[in-house]
N, C-alpha and C positions, 0 to 999 in steps of 0.2 A: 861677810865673805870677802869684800874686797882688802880687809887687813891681814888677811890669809894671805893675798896677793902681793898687800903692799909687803910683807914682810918678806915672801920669796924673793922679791923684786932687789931690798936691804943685803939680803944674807947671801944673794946667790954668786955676790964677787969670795965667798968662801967656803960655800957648798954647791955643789954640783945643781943643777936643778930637778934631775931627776929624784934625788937620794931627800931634798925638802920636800918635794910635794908628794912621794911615797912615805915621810914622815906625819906631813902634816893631812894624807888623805886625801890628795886632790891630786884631778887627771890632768897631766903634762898637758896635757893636747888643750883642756880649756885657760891653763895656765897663759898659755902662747895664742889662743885666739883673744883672751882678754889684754893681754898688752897691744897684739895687734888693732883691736876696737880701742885703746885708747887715744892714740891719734885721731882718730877721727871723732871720739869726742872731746877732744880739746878744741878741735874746728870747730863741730857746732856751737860749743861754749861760745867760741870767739863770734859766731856769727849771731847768734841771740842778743848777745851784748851790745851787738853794732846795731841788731834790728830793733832793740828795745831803745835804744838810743833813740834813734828813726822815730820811734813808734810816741813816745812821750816829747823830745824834744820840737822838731818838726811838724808834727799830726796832731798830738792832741792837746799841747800846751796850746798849739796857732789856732786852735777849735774851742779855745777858752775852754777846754775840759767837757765839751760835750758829746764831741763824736767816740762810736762804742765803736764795738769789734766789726758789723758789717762798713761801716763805712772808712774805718781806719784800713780794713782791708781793701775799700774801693779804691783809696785815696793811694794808699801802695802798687795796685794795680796798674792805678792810672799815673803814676813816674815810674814805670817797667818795669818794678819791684814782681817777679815770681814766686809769691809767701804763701802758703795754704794757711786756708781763715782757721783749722784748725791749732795750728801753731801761733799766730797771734793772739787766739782767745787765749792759750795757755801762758803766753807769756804775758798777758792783761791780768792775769787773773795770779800769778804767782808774784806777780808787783804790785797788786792793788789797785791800776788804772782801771777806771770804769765811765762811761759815760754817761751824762746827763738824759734822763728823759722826761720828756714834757708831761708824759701821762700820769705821771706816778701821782699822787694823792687825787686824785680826779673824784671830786662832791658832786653831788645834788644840791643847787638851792632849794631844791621842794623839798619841804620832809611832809611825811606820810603822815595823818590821824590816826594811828591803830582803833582809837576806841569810837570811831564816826560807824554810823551803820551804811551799809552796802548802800549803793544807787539802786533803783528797781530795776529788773530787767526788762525794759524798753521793745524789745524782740517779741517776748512772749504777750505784748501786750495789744501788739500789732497782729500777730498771726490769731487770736481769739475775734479779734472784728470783725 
């Protein structure tokens, strides 16, 4: 859809813009709200950029690569940064930042007998006395 757009956008220094998107099928009216939306996404582009910046070069390279998303978000918090954790996870997550966690492969030194026979039960041995 959007090369619908781009191409009105192309042609309309030689077509009217009514007479393209009565050509190509599409309503004037979301024609002119989608240019209008695209300033303001070029902002948050520009702002992702700068916060993605923030977010690997300052936060989590200096965290030797282990703080994740709650705490990359605390750490933004806390130097005034106003970021919703939802938008950092997204922008973690569409860069490949991930942070290190302690728990992950977590063993048992004990391993189990499968083929040992049960303990007796001790309970019922007491309650017959």
């Amino acid at each position: 859809m959007s090369e619908i757009y781009r191409f009105i956008r192309t042609e309309k220094a030689h077509f009217t813009v009514l007479l393209l998107c009565a050509v190509l099928g599409v309503a004037r009216s979301s024609y002119y709200a989608r240019e209008a939306g695209e300033q303001t996404r070029s902002v948050r582009e520009r702002e992702d950029l700068a916060l993605l910046h923030e977010i690997t070069v300052i936060i989590h390279v200096a965290s030797k690569s282990t703080y994740g998303v709650p705490r990359i978000h605390a750490q933004l918090r806390r130097q005034g940064r106003l970021v919703n954790r939802k938008r950092v996870e997204r922008l973690m997550r569409e860069h490949g930042i991930a942070g290190h966690s302690r728990r992950a492969g977590h063993s048992t030194l004990t391993r189990a007998d499968h083929r040992a026979a049960p303990a007796p039960n001790q309970l019922t041995a007491l309650v017959k006395s």
